[in-house]
Structure formats: structure tokens, C-alpha cells
C-alpha positions in Angstrom: 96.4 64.2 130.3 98.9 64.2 133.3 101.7 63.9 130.8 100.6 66.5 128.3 100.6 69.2 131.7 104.2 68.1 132.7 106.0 68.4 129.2 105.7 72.1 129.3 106.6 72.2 133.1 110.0 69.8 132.3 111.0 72.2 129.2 110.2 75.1 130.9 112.8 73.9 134.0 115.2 72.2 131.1 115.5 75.6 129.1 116.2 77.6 132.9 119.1 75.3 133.7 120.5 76.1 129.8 120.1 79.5 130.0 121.6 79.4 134.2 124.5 77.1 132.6 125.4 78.4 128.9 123.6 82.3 129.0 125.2 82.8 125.2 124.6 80.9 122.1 125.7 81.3 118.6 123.9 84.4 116.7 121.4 83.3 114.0 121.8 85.8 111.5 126.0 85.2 110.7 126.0 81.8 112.2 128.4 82.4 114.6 131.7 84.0 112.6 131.0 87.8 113.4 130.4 88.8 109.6 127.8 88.6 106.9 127.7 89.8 103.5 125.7 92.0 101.3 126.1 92.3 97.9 129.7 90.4 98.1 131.2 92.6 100.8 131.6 91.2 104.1 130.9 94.1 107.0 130.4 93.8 110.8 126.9 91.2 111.9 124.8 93.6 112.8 122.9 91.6 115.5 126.0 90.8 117.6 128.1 93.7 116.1 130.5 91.2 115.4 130.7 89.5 119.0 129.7 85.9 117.4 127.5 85.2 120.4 124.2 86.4 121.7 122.0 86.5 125.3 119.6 83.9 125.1 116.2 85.1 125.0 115.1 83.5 128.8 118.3 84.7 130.4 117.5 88.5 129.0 114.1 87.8 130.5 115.7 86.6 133.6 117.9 89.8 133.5 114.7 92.6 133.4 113.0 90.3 136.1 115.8 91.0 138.0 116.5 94.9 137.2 112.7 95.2 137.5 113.0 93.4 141.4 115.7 95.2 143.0 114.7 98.4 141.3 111.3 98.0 143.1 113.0 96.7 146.6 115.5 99.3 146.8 115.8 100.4 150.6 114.6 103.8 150.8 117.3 107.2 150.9 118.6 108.6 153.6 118.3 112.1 154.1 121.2 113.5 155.8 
């Protein structure tokens, strides 16, 4: 029982340190070389617009956390 409540706990920490250490990985749809074709023509991926790499999904997480944080800790104005 002990062991089937610390797998999640020891991916959940393994998959933080990826995304802290490599935030990018290779997009899904064109497999990493920017293009994909339709119908024979090769045009622009239109998930990474051609970048080759994409956020992973717990670092964009870890980026609206963040927003979402300082936006609500903001010191308050000033009024000169």
C-alpha cells in the first residue's frame, strides 16, 4: 500500500525536475522538423509554427502558477 502512495509522489517530483531541467521537448504533431504535409505539400507545423520544439505541459502550468502569484502579490500603487 505504502508503495502504491509513493509512485505517484516520485513521478510527480521526477517529471518537476524534467520540466525545471529540459522546459522544451520535441513537438508531437511534425516530430520535431518544423513541417508537416497535407495533401503532398509541406507548409509551416502549425503547433510550433515551425519552432520544432514545444513548452512542456507542467512547465506551462508552472508558468500561470507563477503569473497567477505575483499578479495576486503585487505591492499596492503609489499615488503621488
Amino acid at each position: 500500500m505504502l508503495t502504491a502512495c509513493a509512485l505517484p509522489v516520485v513521478w510527480l517530483i521526477g517529471y518537476a525536475a524534467l520540466c525545471a531541467a529540459q522546459p522544451f521537448t520535441r513537438c508531437r504533431t511534425c516530430a520535431g522538423t518544423g513541417e508537416t504535409e497535407h495533401f503532398r505539400i509541406a507548409r509551416t507545423c502549425p503547433r510550433c509554427h515551425g519552432d520544432r520544439y514545444r513548452l512542456r505541459r507542467g512547465r506551462r502550468l508552472h508558468n500561470a502558477w507563477r503569473r497567477t502569484y505575483e499578479a495576486g502579490t503585487r505591492p499596492p500603487r503609489k499615488n503621488s
